[in-house]
N, C-alpha and C positions, 0 to 999 in steps of 0.2 A: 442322825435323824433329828428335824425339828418338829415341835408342832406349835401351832398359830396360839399365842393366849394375848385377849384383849387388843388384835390389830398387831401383836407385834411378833416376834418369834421368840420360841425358850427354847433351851435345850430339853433334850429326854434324859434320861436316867444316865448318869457315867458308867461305868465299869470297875472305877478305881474306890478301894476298901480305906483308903487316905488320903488326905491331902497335904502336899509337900509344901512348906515353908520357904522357898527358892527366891521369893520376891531380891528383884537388885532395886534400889531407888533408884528413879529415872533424873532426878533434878538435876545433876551434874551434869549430863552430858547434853540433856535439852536445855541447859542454858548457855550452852555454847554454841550448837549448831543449828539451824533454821533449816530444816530438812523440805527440798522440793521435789514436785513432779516425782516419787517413787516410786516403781513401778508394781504392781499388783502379782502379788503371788495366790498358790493354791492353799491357803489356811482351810481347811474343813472347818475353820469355826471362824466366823466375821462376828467381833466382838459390837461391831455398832449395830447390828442387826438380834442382839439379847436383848430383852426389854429393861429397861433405866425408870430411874423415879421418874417422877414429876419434879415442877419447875427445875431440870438438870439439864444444862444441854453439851452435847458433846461433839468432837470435829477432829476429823483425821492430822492427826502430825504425821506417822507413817504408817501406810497400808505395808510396808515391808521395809524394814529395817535389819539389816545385821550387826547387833551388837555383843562383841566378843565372842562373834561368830556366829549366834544364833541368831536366826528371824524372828522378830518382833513386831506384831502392829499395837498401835500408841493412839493412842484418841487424846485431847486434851480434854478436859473436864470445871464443868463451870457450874455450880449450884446453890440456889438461894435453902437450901436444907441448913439443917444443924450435921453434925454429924454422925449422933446417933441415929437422927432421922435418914440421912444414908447408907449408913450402916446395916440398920434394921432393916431397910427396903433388900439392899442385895440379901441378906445372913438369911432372909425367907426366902428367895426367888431360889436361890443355892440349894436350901436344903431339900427343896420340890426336885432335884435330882441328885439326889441321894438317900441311900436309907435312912430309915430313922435311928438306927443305932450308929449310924455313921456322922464323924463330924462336918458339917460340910464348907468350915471357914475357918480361919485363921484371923487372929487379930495382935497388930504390934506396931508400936513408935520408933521412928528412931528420928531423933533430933523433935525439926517441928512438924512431922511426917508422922499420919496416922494412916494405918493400912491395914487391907481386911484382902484374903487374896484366896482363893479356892481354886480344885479342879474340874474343869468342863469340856468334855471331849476330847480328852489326854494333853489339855492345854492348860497352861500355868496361867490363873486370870489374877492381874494385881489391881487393885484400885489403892490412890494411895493421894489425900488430901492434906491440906490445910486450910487455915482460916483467910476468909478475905474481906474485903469491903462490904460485898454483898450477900456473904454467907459461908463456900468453897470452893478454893480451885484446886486443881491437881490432875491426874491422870490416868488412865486405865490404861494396861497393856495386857495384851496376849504371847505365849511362848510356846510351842510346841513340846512336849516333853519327849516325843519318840526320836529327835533329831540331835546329832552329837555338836559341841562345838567344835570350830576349827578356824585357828587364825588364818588371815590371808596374807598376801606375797606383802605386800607395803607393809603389815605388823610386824611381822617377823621381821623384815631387813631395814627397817626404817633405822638412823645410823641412831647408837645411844654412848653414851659415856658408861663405864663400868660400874656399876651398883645401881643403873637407870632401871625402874621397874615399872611395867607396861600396865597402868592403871587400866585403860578401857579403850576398847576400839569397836568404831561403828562405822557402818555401810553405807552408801544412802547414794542414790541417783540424782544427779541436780542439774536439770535440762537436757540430757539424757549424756552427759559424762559421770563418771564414777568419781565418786568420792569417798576419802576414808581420813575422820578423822579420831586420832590418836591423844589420850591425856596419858602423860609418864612424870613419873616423879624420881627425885634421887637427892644425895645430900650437898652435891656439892652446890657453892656459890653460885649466885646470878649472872655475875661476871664472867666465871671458867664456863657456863651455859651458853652464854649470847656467843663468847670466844671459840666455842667447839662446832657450834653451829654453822655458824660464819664462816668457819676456815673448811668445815667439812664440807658443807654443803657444795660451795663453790670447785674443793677438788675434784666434786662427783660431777659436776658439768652444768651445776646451777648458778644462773645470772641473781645477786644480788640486787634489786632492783629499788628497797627500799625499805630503811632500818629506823627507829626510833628509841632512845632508851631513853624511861623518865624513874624517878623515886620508886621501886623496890618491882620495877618489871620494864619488859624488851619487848617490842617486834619486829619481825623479821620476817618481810619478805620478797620470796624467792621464784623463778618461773624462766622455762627453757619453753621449745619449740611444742614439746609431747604434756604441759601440764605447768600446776603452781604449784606453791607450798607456803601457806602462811601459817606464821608462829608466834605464839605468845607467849611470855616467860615471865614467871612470874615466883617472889619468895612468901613461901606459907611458913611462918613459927622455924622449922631447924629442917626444913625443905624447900627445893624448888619444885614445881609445877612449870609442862610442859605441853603446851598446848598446842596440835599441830593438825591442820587442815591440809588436806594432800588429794587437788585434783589431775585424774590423770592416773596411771598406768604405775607411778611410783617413782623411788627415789634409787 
């Protein structure tokens, strides 16, 4: 249930006696993917439609996202505020649905990410900023809490080298084919990377179409009749990073 304050819409009172801590930082993987045209799912809670400070404005990245299995909508977030002056704006909007003996926000850094994240309609809301030119940017997401994760077919068999571990994988519709891209990481070299890739890919029935390797990263990519696969490789400190965009049905 909503009801109208000030032209805009609030939530009513939650249900829930705490508020979970779940926030993921979205920064990694929205700086990799450009997320289009995704298609609109059934949220019972449209996050652009809670009322926002003044001078903030904010714009869809995804109406529905699957990441790490779970549906996500993502707004981008732009505001000439400080960031207590954002903070305080939601930490009161928040606590109008919740008791007053209840907490109704969470607050924590990590890196140069400050985030304040509460529950509103059994959904995980994270706002999570930093400093810009003009004040803040960052981003607000929504998660459902009642829905389980689950990987899909391309995360699971996507090919990996032994000790490869499945950093994040996200969903996203782009012109109305499917896309799923994948970050993984492991220890081995750059080189036994680009070489596993290469050789694998191609056994599984993909056209090598177009490689690049420069000082401490690769690209690769790949594309048959049913989809692509572009790759980025790249060495972090005593890891590689494993960047893969996969349109189409899979590998």
């Amino acid at each position: 249930m909503y009801t109208a304050v000030s032209g805009k819409i609030r939530p009513e009172y939650g249900k829930r006696d705490y508020c979970h801590d779940i926030e993921r930082p979205l920064a990694v993987f929205l700086l990799l993917v450009t997320l289009v045209s995704v298609p609109v799912t059934a949220f019972s809670l449209d996050i652009q439609h809670i009322e926002h400070p003044p001078l903030t404005t904010l714009s869809w990245v995804g109406e529905r996202i699957e990441h790490n299995g779970m549906p996500m909508q993502i707004l981008q977030l732009n505001s000439e505020l400080s960031k207590e002056e954002l903070f305080a704006f939601y930490k009161d909007l928040w606590q109008a649905t919740h008791r007053p003996d209840q907490q109704a926000a969470i607050e924590r850094s990590v890196g140069e990410w400050q985030i304040i994240s509460t529950i509103l309609e059994n959904h995980n809301v994270v706002v999570q900023v930093k400093p810009s030119s003009v004040g803040l940017e960052g981003f607000m997401s929504a998660t459902p809490l009642d829905q389980q994760a689950t990987q899909n077919e391309i995360a699971r068999h996507f090919p990996r080298q032994w000790g490869t571990e499945l950093v994040s994988s996200t969903e996203s519709n782009d012109g109305g084919a499917k896309a799923t891209t994948l970050i993984l990481r492991n220890s081995h070299t750059l080189e036994s990377n680009h070489e596993f890739y290469t050789r694998t890919m191609q056994a599984n029935g993909w056209t090598l179409s177009h490689q690049n390797t420069q000082l401490g990263g690769s690209v690769l990519f790949f594309d048959n009749d049913d989809g692509a696969v572009e790759m980025a490789i790249r060495r972090e400190s005593n890891n590689t990073v494993i960047f893969a965009n996969v349109r189409g049905e899979g590998v």
